[in-house]
ZAMARGU-4260 file (C-alpha; in steps of 0.2 Angstrom, whole numbers, plus 5000, padded with zeros to 4 digits):
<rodrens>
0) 5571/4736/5959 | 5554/4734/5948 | 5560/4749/5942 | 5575/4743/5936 | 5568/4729/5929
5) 5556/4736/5918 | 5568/4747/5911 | 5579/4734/5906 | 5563/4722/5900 | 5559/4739/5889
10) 5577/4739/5882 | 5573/4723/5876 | 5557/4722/5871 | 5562/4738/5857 | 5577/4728/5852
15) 5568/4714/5847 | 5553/4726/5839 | 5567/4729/5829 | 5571/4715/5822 | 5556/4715/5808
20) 5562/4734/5805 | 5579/4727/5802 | 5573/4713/5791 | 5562/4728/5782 | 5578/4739/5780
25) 5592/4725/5776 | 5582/4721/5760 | 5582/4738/5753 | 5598/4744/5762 | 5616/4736/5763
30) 5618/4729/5782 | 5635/4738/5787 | 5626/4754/5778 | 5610/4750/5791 | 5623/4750/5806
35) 5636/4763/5801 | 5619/4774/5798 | 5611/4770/5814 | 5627/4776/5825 | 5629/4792/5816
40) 5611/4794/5816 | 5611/4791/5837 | 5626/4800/5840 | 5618/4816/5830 | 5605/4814/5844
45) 5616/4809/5860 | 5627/4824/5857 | 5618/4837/5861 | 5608/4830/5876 | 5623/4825/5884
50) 5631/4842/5883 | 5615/4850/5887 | 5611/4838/5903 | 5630/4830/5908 | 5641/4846/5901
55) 5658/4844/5893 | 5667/4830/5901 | 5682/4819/5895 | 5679/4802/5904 | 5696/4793/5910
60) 5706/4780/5899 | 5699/4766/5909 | 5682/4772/5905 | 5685/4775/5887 | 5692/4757/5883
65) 5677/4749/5894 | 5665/4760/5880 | 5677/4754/5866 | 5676/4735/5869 | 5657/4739/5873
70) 5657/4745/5857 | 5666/4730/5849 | 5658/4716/5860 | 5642/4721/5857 | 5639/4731/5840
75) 5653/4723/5830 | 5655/4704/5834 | 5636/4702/5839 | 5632/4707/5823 | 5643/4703/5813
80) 5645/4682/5818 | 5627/4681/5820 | 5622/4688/5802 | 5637/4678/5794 | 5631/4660/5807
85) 5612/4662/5800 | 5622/4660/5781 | 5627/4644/5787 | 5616/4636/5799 | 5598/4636/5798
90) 5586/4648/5810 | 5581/4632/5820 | 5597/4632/5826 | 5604/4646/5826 | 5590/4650/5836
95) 5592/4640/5849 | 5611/4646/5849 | 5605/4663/5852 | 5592/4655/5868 | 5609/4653/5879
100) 5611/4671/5881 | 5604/4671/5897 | 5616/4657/5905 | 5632/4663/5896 | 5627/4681/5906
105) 5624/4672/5922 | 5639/4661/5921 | 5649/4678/5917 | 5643/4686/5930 | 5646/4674/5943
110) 5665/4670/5936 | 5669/4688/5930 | 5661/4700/5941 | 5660/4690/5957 | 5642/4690/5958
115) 5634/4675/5968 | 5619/4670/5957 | 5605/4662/5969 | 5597/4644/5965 | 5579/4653/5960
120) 5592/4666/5950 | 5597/4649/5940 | 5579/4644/5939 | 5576/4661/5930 | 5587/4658/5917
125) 5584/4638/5915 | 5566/4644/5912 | 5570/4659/5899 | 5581/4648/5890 | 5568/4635/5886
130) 5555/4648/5884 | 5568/4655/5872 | 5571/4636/5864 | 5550/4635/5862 | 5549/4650/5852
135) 5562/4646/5841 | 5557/4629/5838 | 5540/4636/5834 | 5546/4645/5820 | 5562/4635/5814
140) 5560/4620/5804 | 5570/4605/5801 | 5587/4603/5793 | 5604/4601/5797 | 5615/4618/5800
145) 5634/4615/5799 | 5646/4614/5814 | 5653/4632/5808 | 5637/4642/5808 | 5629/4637/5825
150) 5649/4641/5831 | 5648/4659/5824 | 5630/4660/5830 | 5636/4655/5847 | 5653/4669/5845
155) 5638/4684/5844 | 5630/4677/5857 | 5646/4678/5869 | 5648/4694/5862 | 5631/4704/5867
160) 5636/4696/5883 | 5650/4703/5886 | 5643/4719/5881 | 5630/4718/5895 | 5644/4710/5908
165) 5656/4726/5902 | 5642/4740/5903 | 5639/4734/5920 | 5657/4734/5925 | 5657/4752/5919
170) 5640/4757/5927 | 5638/4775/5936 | 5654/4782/5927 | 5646/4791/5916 | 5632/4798/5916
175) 5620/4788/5906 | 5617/4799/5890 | 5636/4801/5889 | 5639/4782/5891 | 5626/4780/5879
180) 5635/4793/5866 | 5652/4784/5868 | 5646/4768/5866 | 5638/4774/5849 | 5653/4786/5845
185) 5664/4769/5846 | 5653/4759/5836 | 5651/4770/5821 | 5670/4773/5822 | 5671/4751/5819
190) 5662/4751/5808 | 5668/4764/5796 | 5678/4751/5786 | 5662/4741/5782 | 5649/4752/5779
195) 5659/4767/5769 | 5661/4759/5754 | 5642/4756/5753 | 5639/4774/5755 | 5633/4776/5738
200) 5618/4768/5742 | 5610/4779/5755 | 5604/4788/5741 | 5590/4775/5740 | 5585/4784/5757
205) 5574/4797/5745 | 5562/4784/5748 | 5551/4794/5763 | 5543/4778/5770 | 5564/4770/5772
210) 5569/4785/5778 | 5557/4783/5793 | 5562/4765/5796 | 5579/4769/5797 | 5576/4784/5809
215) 5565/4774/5820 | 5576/4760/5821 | 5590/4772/5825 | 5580/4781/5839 | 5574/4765/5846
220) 5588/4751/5845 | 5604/4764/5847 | 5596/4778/5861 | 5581/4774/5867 | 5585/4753/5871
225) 5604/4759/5878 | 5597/4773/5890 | 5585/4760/5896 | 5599/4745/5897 | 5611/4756/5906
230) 5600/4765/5919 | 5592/4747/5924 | 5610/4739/5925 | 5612/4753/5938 | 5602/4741/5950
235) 5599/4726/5945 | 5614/4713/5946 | 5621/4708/5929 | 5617/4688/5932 | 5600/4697/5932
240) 5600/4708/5919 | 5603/4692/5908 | 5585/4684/5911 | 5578/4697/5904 | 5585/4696/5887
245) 5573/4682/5886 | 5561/4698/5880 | 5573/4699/5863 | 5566/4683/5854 | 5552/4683/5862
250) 5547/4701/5857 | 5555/4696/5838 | 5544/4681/5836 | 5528/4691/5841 | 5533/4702/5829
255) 5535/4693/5816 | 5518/4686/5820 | 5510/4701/5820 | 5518/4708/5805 | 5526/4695/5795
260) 5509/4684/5796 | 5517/4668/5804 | 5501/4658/5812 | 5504/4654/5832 | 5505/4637/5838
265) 5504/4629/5854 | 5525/4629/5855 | 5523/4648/5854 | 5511/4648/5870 | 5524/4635/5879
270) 5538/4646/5875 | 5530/4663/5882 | 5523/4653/5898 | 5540/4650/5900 | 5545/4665/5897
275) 5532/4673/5911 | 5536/4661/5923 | 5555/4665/5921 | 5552/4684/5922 | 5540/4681/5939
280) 5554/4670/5947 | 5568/4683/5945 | 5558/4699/5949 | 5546/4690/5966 | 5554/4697/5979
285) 5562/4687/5992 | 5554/4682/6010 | 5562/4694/6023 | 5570/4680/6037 | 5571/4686/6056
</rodrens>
């Protein structure tokens, strides 16, 4: 089980790398153009592998709508109502939008999947949520966000849970690069409409160094995080797997630390001691009973 959760502590951990890369890319790059890139770029990659590794294999309907609302849940409306909430509401809260990812995962879990979710489970996700809340409080500042914006804020975050609730629905029927390629095939294929008409500006991609951006943060966030996400969700419980998107803002912050030069503060420390405490609780293993 420590093996799964490390992978699914690694998935994150690059996902929230990312997030200075993004930053980097988005002010050079249209956004859909970013995304509609990074999906053909990842799919350029999957393709092969899986045919190598899992062969030619046409998964069942059920399978392929499960990778299709993966696809929407989690590339599309994540994305999509959390870039257009940060217009409207400030990063403070929006922030703290974004720290209830853990307990919306949970809550799924246990109404969706029928997953019984243990009191220390809870305490996990009490803990990341406030570590989460402490970090983003550290680097927010005061104002008042509209109604609206922390609403849409909150509409991705119920999307990237459902993604996580849906890919553990579908785990172990595919193999994990072919999940992987579906997923991304889907995505690229949603977000055609957005990004297409942007197109023209990949031609600013002549730059070598954003050329390597994007294709590092097309390697890492869309194969490299998925492969990791769905081989730990095929043993950790999904109520589980939640506390460890605590890793997301938490690994986005200390980049943007190390990067962006934003100073540390004592709220910064709270919020990872928090976050620690919350990845010790959910991973300790349990006191056999005789």
């Amino acid at each position: 089980m420590l093996g799964a959760y490390a992978q699914l502590a690694g998935s994150m951990v690059l996902t929230g790398a990312n997030v200075v890369v993004a930053k980097t890319l988005a002010g050079a790059l249209p956004i859909p153009l970013i995304l509609g890139l990074r999906c053909l770029i990842a799919c350029a990659v999957l393709l092969p592998l899986a045919l190598w590794r899992d062969g030619a294999r046409w998964p069942g309907r059920g399978v392929l709508l499960n990778l299709l609302l993966q696809a929407a849940a989690g590339t599309v409306l994540y994305n999509a109502a959390l870039l257009a909430g940060l217009r409207l509401t400030t990063a403070l809260e929006g922030g703290l939008a974004l720290a209830t990812l853990p307990a919306v995962i949970a809550l799924g879990s246990a109404v969706w999947l029928r997953e019984r979710v243990s009191p220390r489970g809870w305490a996990a996700v009490a803990l990341a949520a406030g570590g989460m809340g402490a970090i983003v409080l550290a680097r927010g500042g005061a104002g008042g966000g509209t109604a609206l914006g922390n609403g849409l804020v909150f509409l991705g975050v119920c999307g990237e849970a459902a993604y996580v609730l849906l890919a553990k629905r579908a785990s172990g029927a595919l193999p994990l690069l072919s999940a992987s390629l579906g997923m991304q095939a889907f995505s690229a294929a949603l977000l055609l409409p957005a990004w297409l008409p942007e197109a023209g500006a990949a031609a600013r991609l002549a730059d070598p160094l954003l050329l390597s951006l994007l294709l590092f943060h097309a390697l890492t966030a869309s194969v490299l995080s998925l492969l990791l996400w769905y081989g730990g969700l095929r043993h950790a419980p999904a109520g589980m797997a939640g506390v460890f998107t605590a890793f997301l803002p938490a690994t986005a912050a200390a980049a943007a630390i190390l990067f962006l030069g934003e100073e540390p503060t004592a709220v910064h420390a709270l919020g990872f001691a928090l976050l620690m405490a919350s990845m010790l609780l959910a991973t300790w293993p349990e006191r056999s009973r005789r």
